[in-house]
C-alpha positions as a printed NumPy array, in Angstrom:
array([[-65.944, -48.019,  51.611],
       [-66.473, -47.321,  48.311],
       [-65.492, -43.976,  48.223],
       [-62.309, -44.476,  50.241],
       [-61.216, -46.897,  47.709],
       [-61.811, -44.436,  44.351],
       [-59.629, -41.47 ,  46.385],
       [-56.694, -44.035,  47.036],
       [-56.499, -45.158,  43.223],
       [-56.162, -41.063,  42.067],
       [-53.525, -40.583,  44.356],
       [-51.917, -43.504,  42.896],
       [-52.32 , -42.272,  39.313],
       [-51.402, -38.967,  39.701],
       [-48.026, -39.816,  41.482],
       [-45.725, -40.043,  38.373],
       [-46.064, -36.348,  37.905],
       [-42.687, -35.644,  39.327],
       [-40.519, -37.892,  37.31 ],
       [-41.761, -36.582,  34.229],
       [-40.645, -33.39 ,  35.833],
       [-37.208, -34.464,  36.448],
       [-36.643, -35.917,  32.507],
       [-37.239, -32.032,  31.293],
       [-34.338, -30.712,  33.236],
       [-31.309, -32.856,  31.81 ],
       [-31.33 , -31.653,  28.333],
       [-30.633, -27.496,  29.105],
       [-27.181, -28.191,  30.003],
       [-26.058, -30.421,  26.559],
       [-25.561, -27.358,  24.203],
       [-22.634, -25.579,  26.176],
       [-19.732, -28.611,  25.396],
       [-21.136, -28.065,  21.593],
       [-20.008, -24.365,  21.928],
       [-16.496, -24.848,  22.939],
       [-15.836, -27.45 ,  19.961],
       [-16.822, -25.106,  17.563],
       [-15.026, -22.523,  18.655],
       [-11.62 , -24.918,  18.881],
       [-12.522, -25.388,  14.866],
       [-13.115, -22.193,  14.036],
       [ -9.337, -21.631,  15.2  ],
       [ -8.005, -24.039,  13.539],
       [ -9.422, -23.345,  10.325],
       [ -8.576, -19.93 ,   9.847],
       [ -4.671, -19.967,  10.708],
       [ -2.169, -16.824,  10.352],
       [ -1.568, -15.65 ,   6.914],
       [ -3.821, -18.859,   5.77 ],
       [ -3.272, -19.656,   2.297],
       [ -1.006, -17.586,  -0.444],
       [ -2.287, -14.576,   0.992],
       [ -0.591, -11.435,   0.67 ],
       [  0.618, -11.625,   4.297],
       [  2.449, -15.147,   3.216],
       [  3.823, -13.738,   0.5  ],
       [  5.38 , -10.678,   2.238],
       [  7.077, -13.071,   4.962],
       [  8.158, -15.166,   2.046],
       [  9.655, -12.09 ,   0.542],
       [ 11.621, -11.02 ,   3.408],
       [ 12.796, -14.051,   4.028],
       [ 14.133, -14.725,   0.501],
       [ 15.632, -11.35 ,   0.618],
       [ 17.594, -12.21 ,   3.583],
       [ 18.697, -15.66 ,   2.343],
       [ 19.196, -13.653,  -0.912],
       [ 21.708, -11.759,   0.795],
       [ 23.704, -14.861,   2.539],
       [ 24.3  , -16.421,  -1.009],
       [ 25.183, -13.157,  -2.592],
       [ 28.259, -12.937,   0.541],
       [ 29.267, -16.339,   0.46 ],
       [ 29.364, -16.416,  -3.512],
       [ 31.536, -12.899,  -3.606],
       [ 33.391, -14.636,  -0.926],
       [ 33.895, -17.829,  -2.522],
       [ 35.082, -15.993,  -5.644],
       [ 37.513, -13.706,  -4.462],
       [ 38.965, -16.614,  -2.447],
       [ 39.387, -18.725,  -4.945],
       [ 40.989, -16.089,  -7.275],
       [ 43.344, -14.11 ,  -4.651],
       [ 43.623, -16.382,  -2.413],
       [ 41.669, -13.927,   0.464],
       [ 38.37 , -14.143,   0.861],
       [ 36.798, -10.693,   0.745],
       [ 33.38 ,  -9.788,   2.689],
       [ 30.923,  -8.063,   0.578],
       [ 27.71 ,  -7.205,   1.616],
       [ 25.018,  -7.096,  -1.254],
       [ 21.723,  -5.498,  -0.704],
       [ 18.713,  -3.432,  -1.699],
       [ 17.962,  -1.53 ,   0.832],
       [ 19.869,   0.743,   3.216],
       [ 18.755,  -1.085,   6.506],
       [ 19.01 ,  -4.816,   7.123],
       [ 20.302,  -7.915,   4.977],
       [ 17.878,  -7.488,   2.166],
       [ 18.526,  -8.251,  -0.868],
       [ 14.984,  -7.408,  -2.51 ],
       [ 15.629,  -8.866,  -5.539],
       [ 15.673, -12.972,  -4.328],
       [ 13.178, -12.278,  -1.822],
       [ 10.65 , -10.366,  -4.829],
       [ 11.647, -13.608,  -6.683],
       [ 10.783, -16.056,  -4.524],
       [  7.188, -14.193,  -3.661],
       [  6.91 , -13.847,  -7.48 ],
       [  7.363, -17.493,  -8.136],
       [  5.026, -18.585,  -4.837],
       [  2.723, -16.354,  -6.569],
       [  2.662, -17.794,  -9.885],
       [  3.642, -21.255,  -9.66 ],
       [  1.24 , -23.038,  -6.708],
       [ -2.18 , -20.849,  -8.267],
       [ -2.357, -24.491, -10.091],
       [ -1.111, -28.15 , -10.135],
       [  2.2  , -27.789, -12.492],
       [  4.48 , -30.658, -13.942],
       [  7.935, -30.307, -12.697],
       [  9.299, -29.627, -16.138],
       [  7.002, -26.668, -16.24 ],
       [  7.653, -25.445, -12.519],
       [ 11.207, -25.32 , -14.253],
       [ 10.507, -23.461, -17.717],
       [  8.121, -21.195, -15.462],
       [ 10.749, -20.368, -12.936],
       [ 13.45 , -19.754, -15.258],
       [ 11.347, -17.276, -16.975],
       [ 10.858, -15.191, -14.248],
       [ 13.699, -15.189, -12.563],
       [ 15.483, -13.796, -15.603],
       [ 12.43 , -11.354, -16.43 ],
       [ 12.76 ,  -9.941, -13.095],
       [ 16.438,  -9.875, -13.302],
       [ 16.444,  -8.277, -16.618],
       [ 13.682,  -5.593, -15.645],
       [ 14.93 ,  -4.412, -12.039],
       [ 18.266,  -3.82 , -14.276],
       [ 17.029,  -1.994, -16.843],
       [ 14.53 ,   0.327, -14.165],
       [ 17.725,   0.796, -11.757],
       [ 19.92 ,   2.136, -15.454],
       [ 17.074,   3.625, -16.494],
       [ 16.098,   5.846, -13.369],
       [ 19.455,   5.816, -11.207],
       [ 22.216,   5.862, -14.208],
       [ 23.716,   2.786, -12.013],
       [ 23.671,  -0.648, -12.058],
       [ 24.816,  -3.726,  -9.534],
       [ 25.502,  -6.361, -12.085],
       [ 26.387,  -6.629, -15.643],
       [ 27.135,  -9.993, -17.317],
       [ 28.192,  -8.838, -20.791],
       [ 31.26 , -11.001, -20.927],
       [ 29.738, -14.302, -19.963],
       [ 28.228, -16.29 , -22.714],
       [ 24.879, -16.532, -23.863],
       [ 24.193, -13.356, -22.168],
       [ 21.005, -11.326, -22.633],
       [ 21.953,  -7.415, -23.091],
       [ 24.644,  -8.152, -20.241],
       [ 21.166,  -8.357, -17.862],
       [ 20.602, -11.868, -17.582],
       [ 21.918, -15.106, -18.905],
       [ 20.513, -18.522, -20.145],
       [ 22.677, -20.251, -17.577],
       [ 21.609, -18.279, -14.764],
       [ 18.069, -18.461, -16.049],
       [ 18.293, -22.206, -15.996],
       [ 19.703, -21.78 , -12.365],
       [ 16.439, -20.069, -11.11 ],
       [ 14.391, -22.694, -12.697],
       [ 16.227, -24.888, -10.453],
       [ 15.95 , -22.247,  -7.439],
       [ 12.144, -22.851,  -8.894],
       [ 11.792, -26.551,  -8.162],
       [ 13.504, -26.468,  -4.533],
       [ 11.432, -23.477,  -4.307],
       [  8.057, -25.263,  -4.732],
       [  8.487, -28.576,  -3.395],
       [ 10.348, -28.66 ,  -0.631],
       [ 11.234, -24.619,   0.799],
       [  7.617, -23.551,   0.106],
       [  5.384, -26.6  ,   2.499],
       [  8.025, -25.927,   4.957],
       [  7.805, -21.854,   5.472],
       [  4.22 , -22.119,   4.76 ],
       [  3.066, -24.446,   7.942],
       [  6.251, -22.4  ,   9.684],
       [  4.701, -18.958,   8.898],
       [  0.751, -20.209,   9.459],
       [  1.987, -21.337,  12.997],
       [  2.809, -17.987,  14.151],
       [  0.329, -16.993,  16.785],
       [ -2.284, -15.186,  15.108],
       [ -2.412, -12.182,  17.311],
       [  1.179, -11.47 ,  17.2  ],
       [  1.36 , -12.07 ,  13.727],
       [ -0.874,  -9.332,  12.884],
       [  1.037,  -7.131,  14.56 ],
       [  4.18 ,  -8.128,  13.61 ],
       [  3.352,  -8.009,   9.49 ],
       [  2.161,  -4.19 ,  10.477],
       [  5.319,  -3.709,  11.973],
       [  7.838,  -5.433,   9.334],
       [  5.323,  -4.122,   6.099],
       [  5.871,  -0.168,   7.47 ],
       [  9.285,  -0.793,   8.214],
       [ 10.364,  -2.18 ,   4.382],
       [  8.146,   0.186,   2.658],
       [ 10.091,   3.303,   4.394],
       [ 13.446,   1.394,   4.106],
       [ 12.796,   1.048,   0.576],
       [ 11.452,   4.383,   0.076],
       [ 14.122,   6.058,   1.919],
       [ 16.929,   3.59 ,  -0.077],
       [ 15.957,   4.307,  -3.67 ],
       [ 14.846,   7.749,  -3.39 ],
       [ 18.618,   8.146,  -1.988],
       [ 19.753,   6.795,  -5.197],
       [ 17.518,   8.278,  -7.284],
       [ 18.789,  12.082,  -5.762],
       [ 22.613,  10.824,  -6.415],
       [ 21.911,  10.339, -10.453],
       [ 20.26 ,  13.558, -10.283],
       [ 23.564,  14.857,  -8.104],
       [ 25.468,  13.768, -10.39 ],
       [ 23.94 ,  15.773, -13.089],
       [ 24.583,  18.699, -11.223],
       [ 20.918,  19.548, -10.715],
       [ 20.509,  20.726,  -7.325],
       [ 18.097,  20.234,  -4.213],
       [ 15.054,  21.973,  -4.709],
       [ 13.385,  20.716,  -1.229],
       [ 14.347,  20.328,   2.381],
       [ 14.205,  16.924,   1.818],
       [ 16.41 ,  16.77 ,  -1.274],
       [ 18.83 ,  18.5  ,   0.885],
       [ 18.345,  16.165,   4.035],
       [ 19.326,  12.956,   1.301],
       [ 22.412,  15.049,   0.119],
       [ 23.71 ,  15.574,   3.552],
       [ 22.838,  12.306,   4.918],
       [ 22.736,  10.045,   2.507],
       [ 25.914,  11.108,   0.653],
       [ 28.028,   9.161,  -2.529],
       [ 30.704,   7.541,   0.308],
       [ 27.548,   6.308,   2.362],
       [ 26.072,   4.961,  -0.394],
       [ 29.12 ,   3.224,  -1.522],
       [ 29.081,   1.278,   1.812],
       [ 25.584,   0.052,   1.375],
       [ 26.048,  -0.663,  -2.504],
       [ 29.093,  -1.577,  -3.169],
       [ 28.261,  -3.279,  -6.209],
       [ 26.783,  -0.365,  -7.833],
       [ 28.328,   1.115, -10.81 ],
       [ 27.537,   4.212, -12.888],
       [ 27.014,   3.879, -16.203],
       [ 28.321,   6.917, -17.042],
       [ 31.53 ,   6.229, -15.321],
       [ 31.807,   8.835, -12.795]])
């Protein structure tokens, strides 16, 4: 009896074996929700063109360029209306293909660049702004006389002119451009441009950055072989002689109409 009654007691202890069993095989299955959260952040924080990355600043450029181009067209518009009484279309660009006007959209990457490095007072967004939209004014106008004999806009008879390049009023007007610029234009094409899918934006900056570099390539080396046509020195290449062909003076005229030789031919 006594023996009976020591076997039934083991088998009683020994019983809770199994639920111990049972506790060890919840926890494998936690970690895998942990995964997918982390992964949903790590999108999130590492957007398209995140930051003032160089990316950014290339979309920003090509879209002040084409924005550049609008204002140019409605202000020639606006002019010649007022003074004939026709309005006359004019299309002002920097390149041969598409509405680009390089030198807003260089402008407005410029001042991105410079202006949001650091927290700025408004007063200095504005002194900031007007200095560099007049220094690159003044500098893409003296490198186009300087290398192409030409140039697209010459403001000698307006007051306070500097060299007939620039102007203190039109500075002032780019520090304004400056301000809109930075504080309202800037949060809005940033979260625009940093919502673009980030796959296709990859591929579309490839894309757009080839494309500009050989429409601006193929634009100013165009011009450059007209100054050098009109100094009677002759092709020397194939591809001198492709530019003459192709890219002849009426051509050019269409695509620049605004450009004027200095020399006066």
């Amino acid at each position: 009896m006594t023996t009976k009654t020591i076997q039934t007691r083991d088998t009683t202890v020994k019983t809770p074996k199994p639920a111990t069993t049972s506790k060890n095989t919840q926890p494998a299955k936690s970690p895998k929700p942990a995964k997918s959260s982390m992964s949903a952040k790590t999108t999130k924080k590492h957007p398209f063109a995140e930051g003032l990355s160089f990316k950014k600043l290339f979309f920003i450029f090509l879209i002040g360029s084409v924005f550049g181009t609008i204002y140019e067209d409605l202000l020639i518009y606006g002019q010649t209306y007022f003074a004939t009484g026709t309005g006359v279309w004019m299309t002002h660009r920097g390149v041969i293909w598409g509405p680009f006007n390089v030198i807003y959209g260089f402008g407005a990457a410029l001042m991105c660049w410079v202006l949001l490095r650091k927290k700025l007072e408004n007063w200095q967004i504005f002194v900031y702004s007007a200095f560099i939209g007049g220094a690159v004014e003044y500098g893409l106008s003296f490198l186009q006389e300087t290398f192409t004999g030409t140039t697209s806009w010459d403001y000698s008879n307006q007051i306070m002119n500097i060299a007939g390049r620039t102007t203190v009023p039109i500075m002032a007007f780019w520090g304004v451009l400056g301000l809109i610029l930075v504080k309202i234009i800037y949060p809005f094409l940033s979260h625009l441009i940093e919502s673009i899918p980030r796959e296709f934006g990859e591929r579309l900056f490839v894309l757009l950055l080839v494309f500009m570099i050989f429409n601006m390539l193929i634009s100013w080396t165009a011009i450059l072989r007209q100054n050098l046509r009109h100094h009677g020195v002759k092709p020397f290449t194939p591809i001198g002689e492709f530019l003459d062909a192709k890219f002849n003076d009426d051509y050019l005229r269409r695509y620049f109409p605004n450009m004027v030789r200095t020399d006066g031919k």
